[in-house]
Structure formats: structure tokens, C-alpha cells
py3Dmol code that shows the C-alpha trace and the ligand (Angstrom):
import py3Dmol

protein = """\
ATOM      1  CA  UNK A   1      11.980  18.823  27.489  1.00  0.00           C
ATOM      2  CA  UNK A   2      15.511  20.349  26.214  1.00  0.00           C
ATOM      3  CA  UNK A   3      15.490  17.837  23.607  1.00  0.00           C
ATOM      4  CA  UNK A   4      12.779  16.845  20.360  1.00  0.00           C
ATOM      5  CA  UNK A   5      11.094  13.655  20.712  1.00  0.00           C
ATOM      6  CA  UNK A   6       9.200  12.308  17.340  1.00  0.00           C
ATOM      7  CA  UNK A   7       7.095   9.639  18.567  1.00  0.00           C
ATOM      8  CA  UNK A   8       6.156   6.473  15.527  1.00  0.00           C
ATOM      9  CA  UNK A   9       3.893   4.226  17.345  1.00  0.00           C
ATOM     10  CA  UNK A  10       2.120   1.528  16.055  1.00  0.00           C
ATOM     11  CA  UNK A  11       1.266  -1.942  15.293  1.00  0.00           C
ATOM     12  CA  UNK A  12       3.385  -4.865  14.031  1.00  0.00           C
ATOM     13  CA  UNK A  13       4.225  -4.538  10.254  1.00  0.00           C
ATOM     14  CA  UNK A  14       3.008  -0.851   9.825  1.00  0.00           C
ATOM     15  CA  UNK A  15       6.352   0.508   8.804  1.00  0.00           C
ATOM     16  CA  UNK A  16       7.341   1.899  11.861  1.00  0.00           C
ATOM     17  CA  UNK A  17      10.773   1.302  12.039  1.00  0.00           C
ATOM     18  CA  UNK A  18      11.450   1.545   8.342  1.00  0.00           C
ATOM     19  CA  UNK A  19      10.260   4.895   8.404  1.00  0.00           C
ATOM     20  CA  UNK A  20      11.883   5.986  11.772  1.00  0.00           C
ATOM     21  CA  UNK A  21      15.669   4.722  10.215  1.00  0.00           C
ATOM     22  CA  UNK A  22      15.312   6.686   7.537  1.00  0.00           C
ATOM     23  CA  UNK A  23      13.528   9.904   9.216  1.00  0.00           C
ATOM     24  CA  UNK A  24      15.952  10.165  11.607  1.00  0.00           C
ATOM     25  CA  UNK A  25      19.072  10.467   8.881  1.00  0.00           C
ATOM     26  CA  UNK A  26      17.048  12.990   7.256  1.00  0.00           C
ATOM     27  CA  UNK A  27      17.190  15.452  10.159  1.00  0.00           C
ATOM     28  CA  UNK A  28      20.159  14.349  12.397  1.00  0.00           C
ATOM     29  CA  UNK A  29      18.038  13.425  14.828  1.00  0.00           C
ATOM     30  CA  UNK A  30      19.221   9.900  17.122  1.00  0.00           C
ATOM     31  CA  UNK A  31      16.858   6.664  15.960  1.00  0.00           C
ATOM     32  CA  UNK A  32      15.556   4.747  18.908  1.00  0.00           C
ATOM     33  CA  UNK A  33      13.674   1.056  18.480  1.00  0.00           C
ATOM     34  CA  UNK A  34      12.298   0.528  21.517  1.00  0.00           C
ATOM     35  CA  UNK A  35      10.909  -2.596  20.446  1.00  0.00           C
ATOM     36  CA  UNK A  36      14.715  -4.354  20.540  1.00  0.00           C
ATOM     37  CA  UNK A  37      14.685  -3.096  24.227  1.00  0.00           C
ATOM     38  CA  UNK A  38      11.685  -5.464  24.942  1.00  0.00           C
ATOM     39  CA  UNK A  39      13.518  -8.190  22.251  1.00  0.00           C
ATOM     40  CA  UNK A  40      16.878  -7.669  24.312  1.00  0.00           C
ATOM     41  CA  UNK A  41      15.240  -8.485  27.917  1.00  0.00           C
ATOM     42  CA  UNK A  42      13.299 -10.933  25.921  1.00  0.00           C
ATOM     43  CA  UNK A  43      16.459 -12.822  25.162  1.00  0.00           C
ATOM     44  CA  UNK A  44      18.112 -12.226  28.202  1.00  0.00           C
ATOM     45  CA  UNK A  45      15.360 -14.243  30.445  1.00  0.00           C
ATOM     46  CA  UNK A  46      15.044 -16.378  27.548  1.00  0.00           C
ATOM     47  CA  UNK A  47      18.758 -17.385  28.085  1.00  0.00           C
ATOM     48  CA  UNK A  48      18.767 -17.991  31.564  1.00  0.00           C
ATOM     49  CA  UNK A  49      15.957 -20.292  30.916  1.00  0.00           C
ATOM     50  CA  UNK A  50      13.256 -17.922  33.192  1.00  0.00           C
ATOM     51  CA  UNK A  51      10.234 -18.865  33.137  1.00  0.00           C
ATOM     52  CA  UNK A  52       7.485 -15.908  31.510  1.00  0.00           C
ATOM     53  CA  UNK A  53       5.451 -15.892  34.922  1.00  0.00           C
ATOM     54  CA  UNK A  54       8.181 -15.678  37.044  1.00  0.00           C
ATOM     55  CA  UNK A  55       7.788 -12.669  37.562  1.00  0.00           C
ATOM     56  CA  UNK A  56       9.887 -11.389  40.445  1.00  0.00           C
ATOM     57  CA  UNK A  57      13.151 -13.333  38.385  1.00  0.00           C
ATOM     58  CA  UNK A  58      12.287 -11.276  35.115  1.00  0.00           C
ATOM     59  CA  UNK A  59      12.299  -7.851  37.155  1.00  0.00           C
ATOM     60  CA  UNK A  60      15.309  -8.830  39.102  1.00  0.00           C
ATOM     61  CA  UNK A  61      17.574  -9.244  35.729  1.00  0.00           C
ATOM     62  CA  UNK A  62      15.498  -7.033  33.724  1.00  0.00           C
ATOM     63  CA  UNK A  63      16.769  -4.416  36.728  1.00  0.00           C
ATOM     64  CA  UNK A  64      20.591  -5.902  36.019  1.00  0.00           C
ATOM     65  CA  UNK A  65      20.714  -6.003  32.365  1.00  0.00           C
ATOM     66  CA  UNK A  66      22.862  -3.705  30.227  1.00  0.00           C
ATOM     67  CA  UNK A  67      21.179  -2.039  27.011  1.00  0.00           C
ATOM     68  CA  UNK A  68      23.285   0.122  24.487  1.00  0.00           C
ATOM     69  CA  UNK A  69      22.583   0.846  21.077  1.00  0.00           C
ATOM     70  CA  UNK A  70      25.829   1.510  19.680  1.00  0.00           C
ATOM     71  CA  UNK A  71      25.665   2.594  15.869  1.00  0.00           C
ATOM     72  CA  UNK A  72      21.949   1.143  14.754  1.00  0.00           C
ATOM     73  CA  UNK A  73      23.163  -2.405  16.400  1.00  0.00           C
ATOM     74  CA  UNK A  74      21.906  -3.200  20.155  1.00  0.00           C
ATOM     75  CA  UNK A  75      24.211  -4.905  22.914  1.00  0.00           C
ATOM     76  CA  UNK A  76      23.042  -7.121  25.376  1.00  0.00           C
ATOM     77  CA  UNK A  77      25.258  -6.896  28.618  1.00  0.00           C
ATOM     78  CA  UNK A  78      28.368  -6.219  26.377  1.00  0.00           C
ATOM     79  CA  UNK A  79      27.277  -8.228  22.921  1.00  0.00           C
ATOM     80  CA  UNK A  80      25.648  -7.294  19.733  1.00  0.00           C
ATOM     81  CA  UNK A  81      22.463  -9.278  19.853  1.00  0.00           C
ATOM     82  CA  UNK A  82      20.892  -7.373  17.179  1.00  0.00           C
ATOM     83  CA  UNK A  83      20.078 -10.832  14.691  1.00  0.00           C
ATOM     84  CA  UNK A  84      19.527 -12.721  18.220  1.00  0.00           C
ATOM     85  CA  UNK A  85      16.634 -10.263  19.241  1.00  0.00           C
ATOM     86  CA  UNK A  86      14.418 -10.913  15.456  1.00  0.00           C
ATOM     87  CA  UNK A  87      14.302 -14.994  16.071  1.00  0.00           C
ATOM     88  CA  UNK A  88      11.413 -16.566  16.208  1.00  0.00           C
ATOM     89  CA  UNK A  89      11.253 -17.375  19.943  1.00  0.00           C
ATOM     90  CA  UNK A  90      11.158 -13.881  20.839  1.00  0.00           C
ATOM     91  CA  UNK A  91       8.961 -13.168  18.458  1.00  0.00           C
ATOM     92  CA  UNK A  92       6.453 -15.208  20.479  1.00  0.00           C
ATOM     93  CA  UNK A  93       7.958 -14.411  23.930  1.00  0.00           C
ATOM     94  CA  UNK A  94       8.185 -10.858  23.824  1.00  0.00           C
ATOM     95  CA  UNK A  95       4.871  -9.584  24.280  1.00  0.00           C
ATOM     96  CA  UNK A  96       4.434 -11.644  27.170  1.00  0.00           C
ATOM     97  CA  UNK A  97       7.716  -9.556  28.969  1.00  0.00           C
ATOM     98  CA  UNK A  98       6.137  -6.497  27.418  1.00  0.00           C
ATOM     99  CA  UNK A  99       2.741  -6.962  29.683  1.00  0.00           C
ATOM    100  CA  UNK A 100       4.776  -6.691  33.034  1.00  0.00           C
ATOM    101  CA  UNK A 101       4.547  -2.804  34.368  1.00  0.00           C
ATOM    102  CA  UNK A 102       8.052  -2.645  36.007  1.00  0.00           C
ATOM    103  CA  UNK A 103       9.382  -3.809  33.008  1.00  0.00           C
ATOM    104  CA  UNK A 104       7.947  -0.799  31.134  1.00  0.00           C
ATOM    105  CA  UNK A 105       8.775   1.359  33.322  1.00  0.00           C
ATOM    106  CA  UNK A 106      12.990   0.072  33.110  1.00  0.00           C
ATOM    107  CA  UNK A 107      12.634   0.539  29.352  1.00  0.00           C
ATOM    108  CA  UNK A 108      10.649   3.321  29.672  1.00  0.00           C
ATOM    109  CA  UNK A 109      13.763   5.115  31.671  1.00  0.00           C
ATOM    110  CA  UNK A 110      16.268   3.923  29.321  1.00  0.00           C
ATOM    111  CA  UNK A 111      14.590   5.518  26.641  1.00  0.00           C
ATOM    112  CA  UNK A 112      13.973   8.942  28.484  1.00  0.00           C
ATOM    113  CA  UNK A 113      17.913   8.847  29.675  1.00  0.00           C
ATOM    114  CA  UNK A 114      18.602   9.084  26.180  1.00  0.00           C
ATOM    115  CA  UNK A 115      16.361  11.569  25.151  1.00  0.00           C
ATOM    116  CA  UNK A 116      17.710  13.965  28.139  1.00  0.00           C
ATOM    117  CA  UNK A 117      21.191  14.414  25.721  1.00  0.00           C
ATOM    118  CA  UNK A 118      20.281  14.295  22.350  1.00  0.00           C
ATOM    119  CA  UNK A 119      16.649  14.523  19.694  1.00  0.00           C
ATOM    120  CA  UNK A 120      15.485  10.995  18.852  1.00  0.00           C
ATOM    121  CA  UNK A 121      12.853   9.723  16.495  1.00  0.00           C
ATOM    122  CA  UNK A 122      11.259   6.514  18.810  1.00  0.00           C
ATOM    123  CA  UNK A 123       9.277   3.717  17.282  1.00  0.00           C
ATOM    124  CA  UNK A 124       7.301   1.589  19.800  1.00  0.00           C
ATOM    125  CA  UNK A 125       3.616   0.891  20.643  1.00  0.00           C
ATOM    126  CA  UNK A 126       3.245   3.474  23.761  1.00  0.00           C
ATOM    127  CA  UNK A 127       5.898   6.530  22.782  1.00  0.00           C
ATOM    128  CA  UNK A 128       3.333   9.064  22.414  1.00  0.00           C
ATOM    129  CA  UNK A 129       0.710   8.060  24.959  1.00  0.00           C
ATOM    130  CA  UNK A 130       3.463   7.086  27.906  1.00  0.00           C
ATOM    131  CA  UNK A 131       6.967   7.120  26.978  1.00  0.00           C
ATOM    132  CA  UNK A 132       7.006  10.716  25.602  1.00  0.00           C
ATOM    133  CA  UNK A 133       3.583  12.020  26.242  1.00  0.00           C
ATOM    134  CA  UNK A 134       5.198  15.932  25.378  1.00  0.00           C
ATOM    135  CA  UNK A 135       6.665  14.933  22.114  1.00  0.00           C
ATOM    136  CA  UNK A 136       7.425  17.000  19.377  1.00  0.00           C
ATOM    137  CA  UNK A 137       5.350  15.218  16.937  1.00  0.00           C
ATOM    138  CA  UNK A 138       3.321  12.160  17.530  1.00  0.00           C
ATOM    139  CA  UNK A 139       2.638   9.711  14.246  1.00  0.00           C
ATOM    140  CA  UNK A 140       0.577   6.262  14.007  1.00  0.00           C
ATOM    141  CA  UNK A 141       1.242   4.232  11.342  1.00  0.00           C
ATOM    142  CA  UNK A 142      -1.152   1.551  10.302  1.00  0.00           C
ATOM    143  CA  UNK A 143      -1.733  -0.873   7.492  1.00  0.00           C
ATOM    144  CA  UNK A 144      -4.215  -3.709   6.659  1.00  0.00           C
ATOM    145  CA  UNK A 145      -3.223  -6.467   8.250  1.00  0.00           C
ATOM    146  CA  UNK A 146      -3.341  -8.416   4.993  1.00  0.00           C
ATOM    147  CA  UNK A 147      -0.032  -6.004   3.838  1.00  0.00           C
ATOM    148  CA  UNK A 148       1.101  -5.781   7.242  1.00  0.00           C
ATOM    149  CA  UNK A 149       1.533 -10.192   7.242  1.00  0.00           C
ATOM    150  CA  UNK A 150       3.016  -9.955   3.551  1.00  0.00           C
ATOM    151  CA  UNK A 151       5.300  -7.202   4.264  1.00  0.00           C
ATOM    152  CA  UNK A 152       6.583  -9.954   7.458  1.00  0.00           C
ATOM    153  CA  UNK A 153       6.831 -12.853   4.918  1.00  0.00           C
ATOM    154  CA  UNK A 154       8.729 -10.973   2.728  1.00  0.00           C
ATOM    155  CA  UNK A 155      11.506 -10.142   5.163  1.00  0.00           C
ATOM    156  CA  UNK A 156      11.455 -13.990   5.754  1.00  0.00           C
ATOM    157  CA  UNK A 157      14.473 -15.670   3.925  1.00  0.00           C
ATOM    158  CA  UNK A 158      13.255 -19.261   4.487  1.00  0.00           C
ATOM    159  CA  UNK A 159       9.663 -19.373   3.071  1.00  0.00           C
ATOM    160  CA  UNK A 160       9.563 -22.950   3.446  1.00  0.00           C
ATOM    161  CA  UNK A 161       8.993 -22.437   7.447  1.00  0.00           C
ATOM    162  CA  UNK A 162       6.063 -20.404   7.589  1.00  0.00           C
ATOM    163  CA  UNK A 163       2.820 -19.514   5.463  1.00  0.00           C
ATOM    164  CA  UNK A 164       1.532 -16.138   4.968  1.00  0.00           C
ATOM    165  CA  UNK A 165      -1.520 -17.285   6.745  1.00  0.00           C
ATOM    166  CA  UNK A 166       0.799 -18.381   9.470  1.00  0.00           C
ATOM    167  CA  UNK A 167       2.407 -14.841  10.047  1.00  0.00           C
ATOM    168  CA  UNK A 168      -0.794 -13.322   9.719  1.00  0.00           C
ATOM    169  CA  UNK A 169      -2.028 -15.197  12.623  1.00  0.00           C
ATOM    170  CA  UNK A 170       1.035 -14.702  14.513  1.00  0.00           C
ATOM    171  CA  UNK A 171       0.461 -10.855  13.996  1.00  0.00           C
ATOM    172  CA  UNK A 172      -3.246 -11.094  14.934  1.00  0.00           C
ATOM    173  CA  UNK A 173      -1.981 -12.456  18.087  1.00  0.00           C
ATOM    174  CA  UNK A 174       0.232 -10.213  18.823  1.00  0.00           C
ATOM    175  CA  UNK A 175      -1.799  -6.692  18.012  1.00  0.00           C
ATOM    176  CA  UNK A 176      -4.194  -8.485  20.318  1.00  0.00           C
ATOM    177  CA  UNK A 177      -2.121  -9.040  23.409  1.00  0.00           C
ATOM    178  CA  UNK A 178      -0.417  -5.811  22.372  1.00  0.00           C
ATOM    179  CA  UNK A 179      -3.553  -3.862  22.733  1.00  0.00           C
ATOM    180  CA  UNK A 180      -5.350  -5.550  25.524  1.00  0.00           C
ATOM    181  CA  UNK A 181      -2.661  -5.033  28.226  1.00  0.00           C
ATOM    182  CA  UNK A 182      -3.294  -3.389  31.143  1.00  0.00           C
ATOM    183  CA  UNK A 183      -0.007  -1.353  30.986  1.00  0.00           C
ATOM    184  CA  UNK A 184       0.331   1.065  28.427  1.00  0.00           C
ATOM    185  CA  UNK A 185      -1.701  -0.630  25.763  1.00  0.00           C
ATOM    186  CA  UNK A 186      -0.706  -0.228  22.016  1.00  0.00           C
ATOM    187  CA  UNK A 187      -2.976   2.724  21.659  1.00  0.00           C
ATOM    188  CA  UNK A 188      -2.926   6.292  19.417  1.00  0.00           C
ATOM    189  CA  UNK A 189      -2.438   9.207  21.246  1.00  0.00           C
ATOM    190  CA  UNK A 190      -5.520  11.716  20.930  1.00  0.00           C
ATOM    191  CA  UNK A 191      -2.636  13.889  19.379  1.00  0.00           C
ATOM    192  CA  UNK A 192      -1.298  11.454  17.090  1.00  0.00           C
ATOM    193  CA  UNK A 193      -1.547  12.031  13.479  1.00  0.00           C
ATOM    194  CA  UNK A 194      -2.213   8.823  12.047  1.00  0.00           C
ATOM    195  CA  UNK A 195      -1.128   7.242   8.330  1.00  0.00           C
ATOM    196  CA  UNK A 196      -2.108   4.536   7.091  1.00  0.00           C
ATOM    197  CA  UNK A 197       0.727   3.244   5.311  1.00  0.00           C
ATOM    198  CA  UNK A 198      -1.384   0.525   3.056  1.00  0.00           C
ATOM    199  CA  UNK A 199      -0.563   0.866  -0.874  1.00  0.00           C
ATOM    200  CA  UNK A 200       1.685   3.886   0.049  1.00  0.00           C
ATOM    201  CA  UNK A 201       5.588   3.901  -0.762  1.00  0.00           C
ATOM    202  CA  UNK A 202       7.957   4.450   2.351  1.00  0.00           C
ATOM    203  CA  UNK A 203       8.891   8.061   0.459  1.00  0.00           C
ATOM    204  CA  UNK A 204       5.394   9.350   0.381  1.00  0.00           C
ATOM    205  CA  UNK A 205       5.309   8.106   3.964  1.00  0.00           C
ATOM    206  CA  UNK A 206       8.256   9.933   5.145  1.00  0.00           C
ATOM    207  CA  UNK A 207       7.538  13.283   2.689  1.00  0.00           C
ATOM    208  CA  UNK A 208       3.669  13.511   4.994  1.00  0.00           C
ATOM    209  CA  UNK A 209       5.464  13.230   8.283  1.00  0.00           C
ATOM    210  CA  UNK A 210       8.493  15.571   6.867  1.00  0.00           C
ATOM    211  CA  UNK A 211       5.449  17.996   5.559  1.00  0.00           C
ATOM    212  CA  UNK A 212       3.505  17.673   9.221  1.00  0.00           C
ATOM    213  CA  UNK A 213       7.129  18.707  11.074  1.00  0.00           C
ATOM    214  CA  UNK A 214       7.486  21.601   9.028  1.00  0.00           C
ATOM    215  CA  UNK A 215       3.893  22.678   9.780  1.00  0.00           C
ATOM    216  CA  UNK A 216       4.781  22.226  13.470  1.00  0.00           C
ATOM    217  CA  UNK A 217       7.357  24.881  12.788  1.00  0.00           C
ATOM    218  CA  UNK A 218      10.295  22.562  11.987  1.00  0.00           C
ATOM    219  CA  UNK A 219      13.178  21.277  13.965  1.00  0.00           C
TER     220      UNK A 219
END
"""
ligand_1 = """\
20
DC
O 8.290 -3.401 17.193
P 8.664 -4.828 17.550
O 7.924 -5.881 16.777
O 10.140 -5.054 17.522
O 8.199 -4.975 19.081
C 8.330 -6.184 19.771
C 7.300 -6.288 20.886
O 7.649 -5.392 21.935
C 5.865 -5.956 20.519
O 5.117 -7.112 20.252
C 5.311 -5.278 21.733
C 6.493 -4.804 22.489
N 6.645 -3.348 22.473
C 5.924 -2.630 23.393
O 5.121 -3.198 24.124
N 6.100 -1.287 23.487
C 6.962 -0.647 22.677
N 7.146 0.666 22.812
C 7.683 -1.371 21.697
C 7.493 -2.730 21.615
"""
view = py3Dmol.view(width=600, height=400)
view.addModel(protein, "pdb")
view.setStyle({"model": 0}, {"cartoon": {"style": "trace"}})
view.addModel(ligand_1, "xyz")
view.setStyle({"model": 1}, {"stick": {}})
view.zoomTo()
view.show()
């Protein structure tokens, strides 16, 4: 690999993404959230009113749809869907697109085209164990679930909607489906260093993985 990988995997709420924004502005590198790839096709076969087992029909415009990330906002065959992709619908949809293989394997490839021109900090569920099994540096971030379901309400505008015991459910859920899949599982790589992220500020998060690069010899 020409290029440095940093892998953030991880489950729902951990931090991930937080952490990966504001890593990769610290050392240049490109930030990819390969979780709005899954949201995108989400809301793609969500708009054409496909059906989640129809399989074949979620491949088929999975295998047509067009995916940038153009400055830290995602486009959906030409338009920013990057509010679209957090509603609640694919919330609950998109782990069910995420199960299918070939659909992996598209976003997979989109993710690895990038990488071939430029470094990239990734946060996703499989980047270390699949996407980028050679990375640079491999990180899991976990939390309780308890702080991972409060840090999810908080980022909720209308509290009226949903209980905290509701979101923690919904995130039970989905760490479940996430980690019982057949394909690529949400799993930490046997190389992973792994932080738990409970009780611990975002800056002490990012100064242990900034500490861990430099013992890896730095970028
Ligand atoms: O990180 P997120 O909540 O935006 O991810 C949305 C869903 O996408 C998540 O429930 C599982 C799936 N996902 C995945 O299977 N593999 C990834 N690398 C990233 C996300």
C-alpha cells in the first residue's frame, strides 16, 4: 500500500467518527465515514421503494449508484444527502443493506479506490479486519452502552420523540445484527489497539491514538 490507512472501527456511539474528523485535520490525512456509504445506498433503495429482501434489486442499484464525498458532505447520484442519510428510517434500515456480501464488497471498493491516491483515517465496523486488513494503525473504540445511548440522545434535537431507553434499545439492536452477520462482522482486529472511550474526553482520546502513531514511527 503506497498510501497510510488508520483504521477506527467500532460500535455505534463509541466516538468513532468524532474522533476520526478531528484526527484526520490533525495530520492532513483524507477522513472517510464509511458508515454514510451504507446510509447513502440505504437511502437510495429506500427511495425507490425496494424492498430489504430483494435482494438482486438492491445489488443491481447498489452496482449503479454514485458515491462522492465532496468536502466532509456525501452526494448521492449528484446530491448532498448528508442530513438525508442520519434519519431515522435508515437508522433502522441500514444494517439490514449492510448484511448483504456484494454490497460490502461495492463499498468496500469505493473505499480502497480512494485510499489508492491519498492517506485516509476510515471509521466503520470492518476497516481493520476486511476493508484495510494492512493498515497503518488499527484502533477500536468502545464505550458502555449506557454512555454510548446518552451520547445518541444528546445529538437528538427533538427529545420529545424518543427515550433514552428507546435509543438504547435501538443500539442494542443494532451492535447485535452488526456483530452477528455472516459478512464481515463488527469485530476487533487481533491487531487493533482498543480504547474504551467511557468517562474519557475526545482530547485524551485523540492524544492515545496520536501517542500510539508516533510509537509506530509516525506518518
Ligand atoms: O457508523 P454508522 O452508525 O453511520 O453506520 C451505519 C451502519 O452501517 C451500521 O449500523 C453498520 C453499517 N456499517 C458497516 O456494516 N460497516 C462499516 N464499515 C460501517 C458501517
Amino acid at each position: 500500500m503506497k498510501f497510510k490507512a488508520i483504521a477506527i472501527d467500532g460500535p455505534a456511539g463509541a466516538g468513532k467518527s468524532t474522533v476520526a474528523k478531528i484526527l484526520s485535520k490533525k495530520i492532513g490525512f483524507t477522513y472517510i465515514d464509511s458508515g454514510a456509504l451504507f446510509r447513502a445506498i440505504t437511502l437510495k433503495i429506500l427511495k425507490l421503494g425496494i424492498d430489504v429482501n430483494d435482494v438482486d434489486n438492491i445489488i443491481k442499484h447498489a452496482k449503479n449508484a454514485k458515491v462522492d464525498f465532496i468536502e466532509n458532505s456525501i452526494y448521492l447520484d449528484g446530491i448532498d444527502v448528508s442530513k438525508e442519510i442520519r434519519d431515522d428510517i435508515v437508522n433502522k434500515t441500514v444494517s439490514y443493506i449492510a448484511m448483504i456480501p456484494e454490497i460490502r464488497e461495492i463499498i468496500a471498493n469505493i473505499q480502497r479506490e480512494i485510499a489508492k491516491t491519498k492517506n485516509v483515517v476510515v471509521d466503520g465496523r470492518d476497516i481493520g479486519t476486511t476493508v484495510f486488513p494492512d493498515a497503518f494503525a488499527k484502533f477500536f473504540l468502545t464505550a458502555s452502552v449506557d454512555e454510548r445511548a446518552r451520547r445518541r440522545y444528546n445529538q437528538y434535537l427533538d427529545k420529545t420523540k424518543y427515550s433514552l431507553e428507546d435509543i438504547k434499545n435501538q443500539i442494542i439492536h443494532r451492535d447485535y445484527i452488526d456483530s452477528n452477520r455472516e459478512s464481515s462482522p463488527l469485530k476487533q482486529a487481533d491487531d487493533a489497539i482498543l480504547i474504551d472511550t467511557t468517562n474519557r474526553s475526545i482530547d485524551e482520546v485523540i492524544e492515545e491514538i496520536l501517542y500510539h502513531i508516533f510509537i509506530k514511527g509516525g506518518i
